[in-house]
C-alpha positions in Angstrom: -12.4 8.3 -18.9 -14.9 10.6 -17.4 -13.1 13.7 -15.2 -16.9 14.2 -13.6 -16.2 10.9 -12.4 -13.0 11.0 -11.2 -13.5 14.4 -9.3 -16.8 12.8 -7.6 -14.9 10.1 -6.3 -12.8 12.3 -5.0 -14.2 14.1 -3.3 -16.2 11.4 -1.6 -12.8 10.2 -0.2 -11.5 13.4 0.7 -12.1 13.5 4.1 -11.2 9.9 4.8 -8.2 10.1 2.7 -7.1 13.5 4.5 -7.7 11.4 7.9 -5.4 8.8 6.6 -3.0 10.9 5.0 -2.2 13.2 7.9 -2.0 10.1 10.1 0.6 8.6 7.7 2.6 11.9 8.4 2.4 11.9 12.0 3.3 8.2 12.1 6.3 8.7 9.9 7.2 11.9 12.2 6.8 10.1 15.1 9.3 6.6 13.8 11.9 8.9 13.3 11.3 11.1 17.0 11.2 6.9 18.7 14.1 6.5 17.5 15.9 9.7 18.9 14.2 9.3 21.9 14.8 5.5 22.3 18.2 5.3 20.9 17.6 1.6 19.9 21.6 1.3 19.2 22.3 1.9 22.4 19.6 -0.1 24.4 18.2 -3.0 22.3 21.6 -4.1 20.2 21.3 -7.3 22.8 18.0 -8.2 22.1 18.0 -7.8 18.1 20.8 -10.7 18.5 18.5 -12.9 19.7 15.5 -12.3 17.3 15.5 -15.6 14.7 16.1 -15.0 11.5 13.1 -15.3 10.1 11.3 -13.1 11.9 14.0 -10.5 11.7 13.6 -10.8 7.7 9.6 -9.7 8.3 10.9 -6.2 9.9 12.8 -5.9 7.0 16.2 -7.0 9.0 17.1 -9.8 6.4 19.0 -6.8 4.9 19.3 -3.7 7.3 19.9 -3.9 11.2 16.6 -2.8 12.3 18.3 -0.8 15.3 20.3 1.3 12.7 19.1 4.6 11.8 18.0 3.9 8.5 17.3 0.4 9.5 14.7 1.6 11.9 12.9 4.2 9.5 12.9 1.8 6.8 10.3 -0.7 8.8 8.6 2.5 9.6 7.1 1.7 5.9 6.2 -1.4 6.7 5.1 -1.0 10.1 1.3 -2.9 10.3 -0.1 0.8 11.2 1.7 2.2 8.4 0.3 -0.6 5.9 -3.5 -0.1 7.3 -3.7 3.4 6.5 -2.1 3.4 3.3 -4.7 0.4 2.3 -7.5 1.3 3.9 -8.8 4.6 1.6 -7.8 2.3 -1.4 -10.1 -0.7 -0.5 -12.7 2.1 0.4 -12.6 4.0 -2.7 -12.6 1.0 -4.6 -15.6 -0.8 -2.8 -18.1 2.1 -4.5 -17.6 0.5 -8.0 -20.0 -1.8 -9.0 -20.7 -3.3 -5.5 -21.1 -0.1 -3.8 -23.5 1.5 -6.1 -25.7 -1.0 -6.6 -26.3 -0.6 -2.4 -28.1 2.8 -2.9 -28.5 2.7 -7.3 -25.6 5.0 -7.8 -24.0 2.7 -10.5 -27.5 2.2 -12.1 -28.2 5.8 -12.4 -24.5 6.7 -13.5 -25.0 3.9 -16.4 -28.3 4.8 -17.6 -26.4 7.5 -18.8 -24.5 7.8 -22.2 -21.3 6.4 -20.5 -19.8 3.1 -21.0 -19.3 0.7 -18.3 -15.6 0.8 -19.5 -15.2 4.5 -18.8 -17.6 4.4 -15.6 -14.9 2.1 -13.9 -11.7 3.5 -15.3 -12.7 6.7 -13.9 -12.3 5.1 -10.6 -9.4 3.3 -11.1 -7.7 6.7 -12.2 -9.0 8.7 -8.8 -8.1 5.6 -7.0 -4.5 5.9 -8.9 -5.0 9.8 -7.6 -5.4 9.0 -4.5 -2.2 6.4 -4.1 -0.2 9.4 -5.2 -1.3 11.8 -2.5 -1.2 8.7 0.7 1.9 7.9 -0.4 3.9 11.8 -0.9 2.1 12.3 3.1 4.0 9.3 4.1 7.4 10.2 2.4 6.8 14.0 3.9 6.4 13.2 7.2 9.9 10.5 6.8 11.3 13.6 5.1 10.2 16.3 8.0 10.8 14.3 11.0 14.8 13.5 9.5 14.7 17.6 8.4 13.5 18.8 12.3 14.3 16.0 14.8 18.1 15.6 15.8 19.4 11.8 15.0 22.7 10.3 15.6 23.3 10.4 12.0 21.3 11.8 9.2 20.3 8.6 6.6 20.7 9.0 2.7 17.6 11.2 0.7 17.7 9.1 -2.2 17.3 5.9 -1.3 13.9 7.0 0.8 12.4 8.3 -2.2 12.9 5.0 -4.1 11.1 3.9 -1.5 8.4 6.1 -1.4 8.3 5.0 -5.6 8.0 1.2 -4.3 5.2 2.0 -1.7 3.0 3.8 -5.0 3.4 1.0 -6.8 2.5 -1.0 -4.1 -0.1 0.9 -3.4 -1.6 0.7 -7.2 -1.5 -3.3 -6.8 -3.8 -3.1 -3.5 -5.7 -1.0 -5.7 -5.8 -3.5 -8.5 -6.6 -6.1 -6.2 -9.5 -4.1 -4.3 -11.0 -3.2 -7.8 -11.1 -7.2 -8.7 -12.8 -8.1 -6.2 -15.3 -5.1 -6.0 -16.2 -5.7 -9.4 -16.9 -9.7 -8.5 -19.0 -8.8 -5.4 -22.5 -7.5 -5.5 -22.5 -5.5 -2.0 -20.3 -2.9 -1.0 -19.5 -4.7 2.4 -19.4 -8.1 0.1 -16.7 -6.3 -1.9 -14.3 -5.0 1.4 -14.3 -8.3 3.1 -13.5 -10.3 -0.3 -10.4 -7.3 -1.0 -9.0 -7.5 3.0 -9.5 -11.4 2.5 -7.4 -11.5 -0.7 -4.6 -9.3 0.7 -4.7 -11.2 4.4 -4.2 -14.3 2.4 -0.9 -12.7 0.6 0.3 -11.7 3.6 -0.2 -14.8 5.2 2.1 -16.3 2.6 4.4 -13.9 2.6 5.2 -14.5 6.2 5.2 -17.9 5.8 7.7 -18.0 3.4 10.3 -17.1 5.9 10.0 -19.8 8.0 8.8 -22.6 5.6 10.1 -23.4 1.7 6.9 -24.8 1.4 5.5 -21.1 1.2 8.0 -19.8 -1.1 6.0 -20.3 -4.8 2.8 -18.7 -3.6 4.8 -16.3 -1.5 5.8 -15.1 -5.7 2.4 -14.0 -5.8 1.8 -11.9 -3.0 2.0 -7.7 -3.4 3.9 -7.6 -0.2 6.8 -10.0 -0.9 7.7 -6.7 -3.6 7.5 -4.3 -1.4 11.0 -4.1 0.2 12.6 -0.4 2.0 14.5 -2.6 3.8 16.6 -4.0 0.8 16.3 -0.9 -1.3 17.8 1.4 1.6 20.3 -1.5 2.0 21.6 -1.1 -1.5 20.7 2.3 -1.9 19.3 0.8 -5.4 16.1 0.8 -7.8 15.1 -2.6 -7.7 13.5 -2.8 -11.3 12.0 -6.3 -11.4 10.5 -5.5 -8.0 8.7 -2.1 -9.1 8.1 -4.2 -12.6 6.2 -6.6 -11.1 3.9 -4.3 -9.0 2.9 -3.0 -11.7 2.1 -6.0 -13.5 -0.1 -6.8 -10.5 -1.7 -3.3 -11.0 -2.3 -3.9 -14.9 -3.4 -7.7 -14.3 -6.0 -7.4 -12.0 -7.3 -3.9 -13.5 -7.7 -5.7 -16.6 -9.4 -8.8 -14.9 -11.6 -6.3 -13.0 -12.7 -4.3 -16.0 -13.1 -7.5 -17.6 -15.6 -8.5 -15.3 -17.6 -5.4 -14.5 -18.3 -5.3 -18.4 -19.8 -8.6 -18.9 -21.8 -8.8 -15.0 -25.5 -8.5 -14.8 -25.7 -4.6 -12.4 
């Protein structure tokens, strides 16, 4: 592992990553300030009744009522906009590995060097790992400021929020995983971002599917989003082991694979 790398990368995403980071704070912020301003208790409890089940289980409702307070700020994790900007600096970071350098001869000119193409791409995968860590504490401080500063009709549990915020970094090191895989089987840069946004539509197609159709359910098993669950952990107010397990077996799987390949590809 190479710390010139790492801080390089770095600071290459910073300014995106800050971008995304201080939006993930706002957005959290402004969940919890809806729901103090909306009182969704009070005016939607008719029209969560009606909601089918299975699209009730893809707000994370399957376990929560999504119109309870911690109900509500629990699918502020998964919220779509929430998701995008967590995923987004990841797949960007990781699209200037192999494929990304070889667009302007960055990689070439880093390897001509007395570093090992092992080293080279660990070194990203470790500032991309850096960079899961900081998205994810701005997400889980602007939950935690928005409950601390704006008045709610009852204040939800600490705990189970930060074993959340634990499930969202593991998460987040899969999508990681998974952008590095396919980086390091792409040639371009923009090759490598539509092959990564593919592979983790795909999952989420499944996942989706799966509530409405058994068929769906096996591949659903191997999708990074049917793991990632606030909804059930706030629910039980529980670590879900085999669920955090098998993130990072995702993370660990397709590093490998990607390390794997970006040592025996022609650059």
């Amino acid at each position: 592992m190479n710390w010139n790398i790492i801080r390089f990368e770095l600071r290459l995403s910073r300014r995106g990553a800050l971008y995304c980071g201080l939006s993930l704070l706002a957005f959290q912020c402004l969940i919890v300030a809806f729901y103090a301003a909306a009182r969704p208790d009070k005016t939607l409890t008719g029209l969560f009744k009606l909601v089918p089940k299975g699209l009730k289980a893809l707000i994370g409702g399957d376990y929560l009522d999504p119109i309870t307070v911690s109900g509500f700020l629990s699918f502020g994790f998964t919220h779509p906009v929430n998701l995008l900007l967590l995923i987004t600096p990841l797949v960007a970071l990781a699209s200037r590995t192999a494929s990304g350098g070889t667009d302007d001869g960055r990689t070439d000119l880093l390897l001509s060097r007395p570093l090992s193409r092992t080293a080279f791409l660990s070194s990203r995968m470790a500032a991309g790992a850096i960079l899961s860590v900081l998205l994810v504490l701005f997400m889980w401080l602007g939950h935690l400021l928005g409950v601390l500063f704006i008045a709610l009709p009852e204040t939800p549990a600490t705990v189970p929020f930060v074993y959340v915020a634990l499930n969202a970094l593991l998460f987040a090191l899969a999508v990681e995983g998974i952008a590095f895989l396919a980086a390091a089987l792409s040639t371009l840069r923009g090759t490598a971002v539509g092959f990564a946004i593919g592979l983790l539509a795909a999952m989420l197609f499944v996942r989706m599917a799966a509530q409405f159709w058994d068929l769906f359910e096996r591949p659903a098993a191997l999708s990074v989003f049917t793991y990632y669950v606030p909804g059930k952990i706030v629910f039980l107010k529980s670590f879900p082991l085999g669920h955090m397990a098998t993130l990072f077996a995702f993370f660990l799987i397709t590093s490998g694979l990607a390390l794997g390949v970006f040592c025996k590809k022609d650059i």
